[in-house]
C-alpha positions as CSV (number, residue, x, y, z in Angstrom):
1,X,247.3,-135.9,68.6
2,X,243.6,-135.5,69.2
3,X,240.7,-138.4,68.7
4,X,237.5,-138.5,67.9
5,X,235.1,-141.8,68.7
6,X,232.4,-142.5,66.1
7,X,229.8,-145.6,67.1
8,X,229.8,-148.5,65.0
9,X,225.9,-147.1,64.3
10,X,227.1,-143.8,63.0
11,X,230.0,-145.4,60.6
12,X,227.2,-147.5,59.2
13,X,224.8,-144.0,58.8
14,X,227.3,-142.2,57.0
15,X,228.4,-145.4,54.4
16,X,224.5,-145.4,54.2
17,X,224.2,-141.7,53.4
18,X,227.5,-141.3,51.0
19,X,225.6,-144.8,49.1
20,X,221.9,-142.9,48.8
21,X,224.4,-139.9,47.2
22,X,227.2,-141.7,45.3
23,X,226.3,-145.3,45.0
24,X,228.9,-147.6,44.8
25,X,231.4,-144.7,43.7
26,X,231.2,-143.4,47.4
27,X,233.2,-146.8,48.1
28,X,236.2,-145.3,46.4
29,X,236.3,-142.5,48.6
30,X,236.2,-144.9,52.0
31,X,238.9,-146.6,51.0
32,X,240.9,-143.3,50.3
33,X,240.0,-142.1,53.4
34,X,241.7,-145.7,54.2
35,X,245.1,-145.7,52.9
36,X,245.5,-141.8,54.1
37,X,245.1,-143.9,57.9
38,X,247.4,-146.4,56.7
39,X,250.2,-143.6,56.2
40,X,249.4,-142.4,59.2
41,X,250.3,-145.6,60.8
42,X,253.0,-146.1,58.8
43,X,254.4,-143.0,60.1
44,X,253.7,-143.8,63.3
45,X,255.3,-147.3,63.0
46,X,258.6,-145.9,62.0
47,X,258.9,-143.8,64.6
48,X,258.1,-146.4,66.8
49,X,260.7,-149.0,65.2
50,X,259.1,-151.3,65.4
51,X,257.3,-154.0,63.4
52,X,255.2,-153.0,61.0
53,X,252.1,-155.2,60.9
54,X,252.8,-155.8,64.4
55,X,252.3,-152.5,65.7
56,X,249.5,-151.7,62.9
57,X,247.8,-154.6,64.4
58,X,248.0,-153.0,67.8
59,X,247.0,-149.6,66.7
60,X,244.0,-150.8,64.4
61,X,242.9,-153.0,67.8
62,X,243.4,-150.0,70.4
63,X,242.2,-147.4,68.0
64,X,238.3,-149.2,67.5
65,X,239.1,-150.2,63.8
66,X,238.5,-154.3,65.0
67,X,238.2,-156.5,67.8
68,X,241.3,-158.7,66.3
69,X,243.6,-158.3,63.2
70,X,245.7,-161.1,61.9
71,X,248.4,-160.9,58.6
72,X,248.8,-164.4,57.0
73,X,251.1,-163.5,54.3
74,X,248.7,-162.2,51.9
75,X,245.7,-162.2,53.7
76,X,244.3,-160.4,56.0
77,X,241.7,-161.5,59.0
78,X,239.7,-159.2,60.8
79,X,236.9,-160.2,63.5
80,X,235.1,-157.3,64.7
81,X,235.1,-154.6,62.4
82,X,234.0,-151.2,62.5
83,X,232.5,-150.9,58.9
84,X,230.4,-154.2,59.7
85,X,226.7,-153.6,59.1
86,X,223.6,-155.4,57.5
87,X,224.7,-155.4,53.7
88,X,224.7,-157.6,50.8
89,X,228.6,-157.0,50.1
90,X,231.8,-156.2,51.3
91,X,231.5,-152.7,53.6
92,X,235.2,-152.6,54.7
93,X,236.4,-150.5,52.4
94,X,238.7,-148.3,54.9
95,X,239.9,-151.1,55.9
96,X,240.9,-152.1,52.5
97,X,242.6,-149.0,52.3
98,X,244.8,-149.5,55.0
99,X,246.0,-152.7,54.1
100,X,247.1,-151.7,50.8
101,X,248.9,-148.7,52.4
102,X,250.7,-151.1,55.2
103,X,251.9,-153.5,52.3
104,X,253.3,-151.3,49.9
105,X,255.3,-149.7,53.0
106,X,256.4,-152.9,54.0
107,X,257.3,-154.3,50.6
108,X,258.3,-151.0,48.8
109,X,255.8,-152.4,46.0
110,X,252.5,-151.5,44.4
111,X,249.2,-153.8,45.7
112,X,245.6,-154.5,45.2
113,X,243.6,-155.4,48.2
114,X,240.3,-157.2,47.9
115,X,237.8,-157.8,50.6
116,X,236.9,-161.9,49.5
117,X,234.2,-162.0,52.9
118,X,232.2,-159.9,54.8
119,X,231.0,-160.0,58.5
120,X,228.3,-157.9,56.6
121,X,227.2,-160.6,54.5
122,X,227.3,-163.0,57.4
123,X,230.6,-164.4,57.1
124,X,232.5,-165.2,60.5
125,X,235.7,-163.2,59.7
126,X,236.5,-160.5,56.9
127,X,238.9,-162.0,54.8
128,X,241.3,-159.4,52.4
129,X,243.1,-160.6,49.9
130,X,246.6,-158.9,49.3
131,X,248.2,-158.5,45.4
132,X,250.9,-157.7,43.9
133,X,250.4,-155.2,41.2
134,X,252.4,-156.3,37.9
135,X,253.4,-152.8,36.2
């Protein structure tokens, strides 16, 4: 499998960019783009066999994603994260992807994940909440 390695900077440029063009729609699209790299760890997971959030947290670490990951039931803590940049909200919207994307795998459910703080708004940690979605 090939890589590519964007800089913190240029992750911040494009969320600037798809902003100027979409506004706050463009956030949809990021955390897409978010839950198709959450199958992809999935996939690579399974193969693996092992531990789900375990190895997700490895990959998210090794791949540049954050500096730490931790699952606490139904939150997530990240320190360190990629999509972190001068904002007045939540900018970790891949990141929210992929959490939603790890969960359902895990729990064979629907859920909702919500970013509750933001690095980018000066918090020390980004905090996600997980949700069950009632159908």
């Amino acid at each position: 499998m090939k890589f590519v390695k964007i800089s913190q900077t240029e992750i911040g440029n494009i969320r600037t960019l798809y902003e100027g063009v979409m506004a706050s729609a463009s956030h949809g699209l990021f955390f897409r783009e978010g839950i198709l790299t959450g199958s992809e760890i999935v996939k690579i997971a399974r193969e693996e066999q092992g531990e789900l959030l375990n190895t997700a947290t490895k990959l998210l670490i090794a791949r540049g994603w954050a500096e730490d990951v931790k699952f606490d039931d139904n939150r997530v803590i990240v320190h360190g994260s990629i999509e972190v940049g001068d904002s007045n909200q939540p900018t970790c919207h891949r990141l929210r992807g992929v959490f939603k994307r790890l969960y359902e795998a895990a729990e064979h459910e629907k859920f909702y994940c919500e970013e509750l703080e933001c690095q980018s708004q000066g918090s020390q940690s980004c905090v996600f909440t997980i949700k069950k979605v009632e159908e």
